[in-house]
C-alpha positions in Angstrom: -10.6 -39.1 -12.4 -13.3 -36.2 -12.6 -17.0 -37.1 -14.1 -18.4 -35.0 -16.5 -22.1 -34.8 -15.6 -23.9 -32.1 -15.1 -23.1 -30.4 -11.5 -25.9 -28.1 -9.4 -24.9 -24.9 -8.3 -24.5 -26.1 -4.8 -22.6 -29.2 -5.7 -20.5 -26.8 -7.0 -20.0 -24.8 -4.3 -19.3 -27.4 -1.9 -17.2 -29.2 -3.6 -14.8 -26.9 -5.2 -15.3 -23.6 -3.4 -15.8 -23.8 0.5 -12.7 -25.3 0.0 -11.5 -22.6 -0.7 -13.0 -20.6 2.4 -12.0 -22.7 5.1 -9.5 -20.0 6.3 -12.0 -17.4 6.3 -14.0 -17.7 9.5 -16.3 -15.1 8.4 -17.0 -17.3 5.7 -19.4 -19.6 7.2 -18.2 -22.2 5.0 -19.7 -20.6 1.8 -23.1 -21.5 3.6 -24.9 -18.0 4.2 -25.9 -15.8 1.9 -23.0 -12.9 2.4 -19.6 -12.8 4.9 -18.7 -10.9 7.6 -15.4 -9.3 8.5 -14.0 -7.6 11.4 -11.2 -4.8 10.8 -8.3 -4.3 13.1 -8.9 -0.3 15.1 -7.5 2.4 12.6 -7.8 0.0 9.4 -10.4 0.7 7.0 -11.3 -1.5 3.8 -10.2 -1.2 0.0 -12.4 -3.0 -2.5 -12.0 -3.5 -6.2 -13.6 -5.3 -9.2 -12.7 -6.5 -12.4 -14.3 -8.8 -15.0 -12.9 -11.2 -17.9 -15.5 -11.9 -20.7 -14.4 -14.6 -22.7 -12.9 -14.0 -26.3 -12.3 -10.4 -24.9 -10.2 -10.5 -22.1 -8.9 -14.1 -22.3 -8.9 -16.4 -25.1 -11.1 -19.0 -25.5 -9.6 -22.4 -24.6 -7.2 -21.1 -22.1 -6.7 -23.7 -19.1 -9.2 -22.4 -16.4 -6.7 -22.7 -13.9 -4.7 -19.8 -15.6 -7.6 -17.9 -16.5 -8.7 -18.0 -12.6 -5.4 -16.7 -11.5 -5.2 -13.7 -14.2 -8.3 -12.8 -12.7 -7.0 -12.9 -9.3 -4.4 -11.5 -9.6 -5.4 -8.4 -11.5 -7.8 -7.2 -8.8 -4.8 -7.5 -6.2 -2.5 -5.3 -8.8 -5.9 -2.7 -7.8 -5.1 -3.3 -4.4 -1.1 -3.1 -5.1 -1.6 0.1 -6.2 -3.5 1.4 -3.2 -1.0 0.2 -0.8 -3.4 -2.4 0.6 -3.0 -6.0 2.6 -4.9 -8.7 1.0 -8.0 -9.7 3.0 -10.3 -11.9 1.0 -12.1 -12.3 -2.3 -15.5 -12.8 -4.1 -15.8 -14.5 -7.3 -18.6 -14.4 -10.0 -19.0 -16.7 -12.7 -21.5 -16.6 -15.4 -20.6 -19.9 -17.6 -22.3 -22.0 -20.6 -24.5 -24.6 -19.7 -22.9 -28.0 -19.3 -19.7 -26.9 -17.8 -18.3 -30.3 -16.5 -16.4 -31.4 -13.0 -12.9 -30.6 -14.9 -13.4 -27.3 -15.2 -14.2 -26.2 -12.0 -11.9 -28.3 -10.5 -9.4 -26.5 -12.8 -10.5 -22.9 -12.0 -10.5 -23.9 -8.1 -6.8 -25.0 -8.4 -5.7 -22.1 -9.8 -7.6 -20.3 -7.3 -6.2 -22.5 -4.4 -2.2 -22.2 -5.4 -2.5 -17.6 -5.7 -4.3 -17.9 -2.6 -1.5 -19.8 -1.0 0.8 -17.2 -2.2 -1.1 -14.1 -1.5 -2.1 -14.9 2.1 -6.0 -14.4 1.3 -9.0 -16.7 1.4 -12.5 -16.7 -0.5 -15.3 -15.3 1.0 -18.3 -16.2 -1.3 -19.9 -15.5 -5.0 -22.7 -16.5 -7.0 -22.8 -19.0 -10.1 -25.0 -18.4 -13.5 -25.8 -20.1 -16.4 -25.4 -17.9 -19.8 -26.0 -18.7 -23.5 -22.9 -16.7 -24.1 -19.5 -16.4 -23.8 -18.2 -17.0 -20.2 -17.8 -14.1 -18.3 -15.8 -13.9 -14.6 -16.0 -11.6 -12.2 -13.9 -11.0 -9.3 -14.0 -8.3 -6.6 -11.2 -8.4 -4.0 -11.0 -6.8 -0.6 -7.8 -5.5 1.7 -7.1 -2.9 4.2 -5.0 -0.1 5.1 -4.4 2.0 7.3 -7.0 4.7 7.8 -6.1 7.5 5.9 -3.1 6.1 4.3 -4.3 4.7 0.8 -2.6 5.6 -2.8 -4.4 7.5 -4.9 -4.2 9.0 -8.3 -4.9 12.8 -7.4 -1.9 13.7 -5.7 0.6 14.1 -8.1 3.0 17.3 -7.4 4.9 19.3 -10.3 8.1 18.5 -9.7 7.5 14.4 -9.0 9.5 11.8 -10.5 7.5 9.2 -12.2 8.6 5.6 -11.5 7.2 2.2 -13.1 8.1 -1.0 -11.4 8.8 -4.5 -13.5 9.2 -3.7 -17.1 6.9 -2.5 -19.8 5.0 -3.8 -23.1 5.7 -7.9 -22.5 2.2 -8.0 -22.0 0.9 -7.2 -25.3 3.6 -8.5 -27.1 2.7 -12.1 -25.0 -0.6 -11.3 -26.4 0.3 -10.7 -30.0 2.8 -14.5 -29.5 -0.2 -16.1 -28.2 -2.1 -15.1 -31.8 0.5 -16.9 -33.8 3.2 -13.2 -34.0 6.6 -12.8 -33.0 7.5 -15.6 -34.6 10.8 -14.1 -35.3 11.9 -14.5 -31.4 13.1 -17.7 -30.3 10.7 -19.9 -28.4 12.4 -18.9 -24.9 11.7 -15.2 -25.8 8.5 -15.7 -26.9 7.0 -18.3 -23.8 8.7 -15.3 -21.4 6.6 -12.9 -22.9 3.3 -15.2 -23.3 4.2 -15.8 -19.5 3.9 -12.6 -18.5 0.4 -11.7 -20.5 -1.1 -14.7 -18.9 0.1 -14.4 -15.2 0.9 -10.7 -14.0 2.8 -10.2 -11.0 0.7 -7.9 -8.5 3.4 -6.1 -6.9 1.4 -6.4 -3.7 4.5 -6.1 -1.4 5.6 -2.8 -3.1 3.0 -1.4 -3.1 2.8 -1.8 0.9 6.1 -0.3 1.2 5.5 2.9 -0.8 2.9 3.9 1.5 4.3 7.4 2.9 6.8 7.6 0.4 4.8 8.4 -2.7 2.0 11.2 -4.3 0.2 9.2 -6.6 -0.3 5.4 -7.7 -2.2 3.1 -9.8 -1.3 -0.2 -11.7 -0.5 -0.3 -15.2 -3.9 -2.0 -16.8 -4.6 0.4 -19.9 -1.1 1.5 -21.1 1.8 3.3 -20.0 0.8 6.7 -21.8 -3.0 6.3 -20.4 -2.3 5.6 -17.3 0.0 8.1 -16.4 -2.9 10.2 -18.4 -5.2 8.9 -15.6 -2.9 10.0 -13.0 -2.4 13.8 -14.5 -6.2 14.3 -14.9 -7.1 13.6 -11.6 -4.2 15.6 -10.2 -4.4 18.4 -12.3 -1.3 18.1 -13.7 0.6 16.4 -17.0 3.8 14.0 -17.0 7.1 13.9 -19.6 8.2 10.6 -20.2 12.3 9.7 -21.3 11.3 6.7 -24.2 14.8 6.1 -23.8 14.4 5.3 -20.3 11.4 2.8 -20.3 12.4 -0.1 -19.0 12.1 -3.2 -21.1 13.0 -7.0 -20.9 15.4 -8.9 -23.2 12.4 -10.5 -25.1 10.9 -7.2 -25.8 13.9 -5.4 -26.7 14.5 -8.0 -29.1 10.9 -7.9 -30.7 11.4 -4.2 -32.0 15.4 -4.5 -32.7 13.9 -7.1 -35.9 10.8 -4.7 -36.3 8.7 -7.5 -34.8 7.0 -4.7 -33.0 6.5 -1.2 -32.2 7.2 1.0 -29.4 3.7 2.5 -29.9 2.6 -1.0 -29.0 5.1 -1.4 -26.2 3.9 2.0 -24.3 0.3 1.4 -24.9 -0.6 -2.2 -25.3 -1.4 -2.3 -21.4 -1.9 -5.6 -19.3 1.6 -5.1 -17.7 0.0 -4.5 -14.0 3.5 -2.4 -13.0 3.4 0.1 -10.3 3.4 3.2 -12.0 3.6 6.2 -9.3 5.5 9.7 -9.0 7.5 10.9 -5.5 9.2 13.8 -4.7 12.9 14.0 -5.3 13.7 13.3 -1.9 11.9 10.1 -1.4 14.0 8.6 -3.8 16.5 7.2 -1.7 13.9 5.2 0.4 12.4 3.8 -3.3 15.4 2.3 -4.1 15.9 0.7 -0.8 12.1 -0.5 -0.7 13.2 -1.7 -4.4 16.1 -3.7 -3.1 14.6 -5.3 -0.5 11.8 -6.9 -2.1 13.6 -7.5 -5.4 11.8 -5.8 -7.4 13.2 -3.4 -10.2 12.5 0.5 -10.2 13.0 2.8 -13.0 12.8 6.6 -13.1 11.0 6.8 -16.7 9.9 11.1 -16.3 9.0 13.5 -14.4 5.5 15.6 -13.6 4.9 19.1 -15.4 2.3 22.0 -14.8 1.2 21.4 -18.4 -1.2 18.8 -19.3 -1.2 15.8 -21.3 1.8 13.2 -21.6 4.5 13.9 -23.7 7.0 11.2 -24.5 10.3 12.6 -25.7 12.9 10.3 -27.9 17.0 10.3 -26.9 17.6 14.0 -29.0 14.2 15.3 -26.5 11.5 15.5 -29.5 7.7 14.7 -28.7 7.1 10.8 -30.0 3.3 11.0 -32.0 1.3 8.0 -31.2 -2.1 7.0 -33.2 -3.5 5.8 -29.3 -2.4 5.9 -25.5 -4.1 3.1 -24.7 -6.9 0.4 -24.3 -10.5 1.5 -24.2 -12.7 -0.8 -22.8 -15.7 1.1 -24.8 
């Protein structure tokens, strides 16, 4: 039984976040003002940060447990995408007054079962009061090897462009959440709702693809932008095969009935798939990376001299689109 009384910001922390630091020696038990870390000789440090403001980026009235490990778990799709090893995380939370026990103890849960399967601990935060909507922030730390990170600038004309997982369940999760896609049957419709709510950072792929790929990032913003995202800072422009996107039963299903479009599919965004291109001759080790961890790779394009994305339909036409993607302004 959890009270509901109003908690102090150091309650708080005691009681549901050093917890969550007791792995983390450089932690200090969530009792010191910041953390320290030591790196291993030749590592050096990838950090990333993301924030969720309520009504925006998650509903309101979400179970906090879910929301904490959406947040989570789309700053280590960042670090997925760079190739790097979990180390540790700092959370943020600026949350209405009167917050009670349940909540926290709720958010901490969450917190406590991705950390368990990610292999990272917490390393501190801070805690605010707001006459707003709740807004979390989370910034999340790994390493690689020196000198060995993904990045979007070095795509190569010529490249094949891969995307791990499968593409648009997101935003059609999103759109079932809102009352749509009523059409699908309850199955299809939880699967999809499923994946919106609790991505799956390909962490262990991304590991592998270190020295096998050009370029990297996860997909956040939309297929079409973020393969945008990867031309413009490589100076070069991608084709994608629509035909050749891979999509999951549920999805598939959603635009057979109309239910959905592809334009919503290629740029609704919130997937968090690898999305990376690799000369012709890595392709061999992809797969076998692909097979190993169980994850499903798809060949969607390929990377041209000319900028821009073009995505071509099955008789090779340019698709028109009103958007590529989410814009966060």
């Amino acid at each position: 039984m959890t009270d509901e009384r109003t908690l102090g910001e150091f309650e708080i922390i005691e009681r549901f976040f050093a917890p969550l630091a007791a792995g983390a020696p450089g932690a200090y038990g969530l009792k010191n003002d910041a953390a320290t870390l030591a790196l291993a000789p030749g590592q050096e440090l990838v950090v990333t940060t993301d924030l969720m403001v309520e009504g925006i980026d998650y509903l309101t009235g979400e179970e906090p447990a879910l929301v904490a490990r959406r947040l989570l778990r789309i700053n280590l799709s960042d670090l997925a995408a760079m190739g790097a090893r979990p180390l540790g995380y700092l959370v943020g939370l600026a949350l209405p007054r009167g917050v009670g026990a349940a909540w926290f103890e709720s958010f901490a849960g969450g917190l406590a079962r991705d950390q368990a399967t990610f292999s990272l601990d917490l390393l501190g935060g801070d805690i605010s009061a707001t006459d707003g909507p709740s807004v979390l922030s989370l910034t999340a730390l790994g390493t690689v090897r020196t000198g060995t990170a993904l990045t979007r600038g070095g795509a190569k004309v010529g490249d094949a462009v891969y995307v791990s997982g499968s593409i648009g369940d997101a935003a059609l999760g999103l759109a079932a959440l809102k009352g749509g896609l009523k059409v699908l049957s309850e199955e299809g419709r939880a699967a999809l709702i499923a994946r919106y709510r609790l991505p799956e950072p390909r962490v262990a792929l991304g590991q592998a693809l270190v020295g096998l790929v050009h370029a990297a990032l996860d997909v956040s913003d939309g297929l079409i932008a973020d393969l945008g995202h990867i031309g413009e800072v490589s100076g070069v422009g991608a084709r994608i095969e629509a035909a050749r996107v891979p999509l999951s039963a549920p999805a598939r299903s959603a635009l057979y009935v109309g239910a959905a479009s592809f334009e919503t599919v290629l740029t609704g965004g919130d997937d968090y798939e690898l999305l990376f291109t690799a000369p012709a001759e890595a392709d061999g080790k992809i797969g076998d990376a692909a097979r190993a961890l169980g994850v499903a790779i798809t060949r969607i394009g390929s990377v041209e001299a000319s900028p821009g994305v073009v995505v071509r339909d099955e008789r090779g036409q340019p698709m028109e689109f009103r958007t590529t993607g989410y814009r966060h302004f």
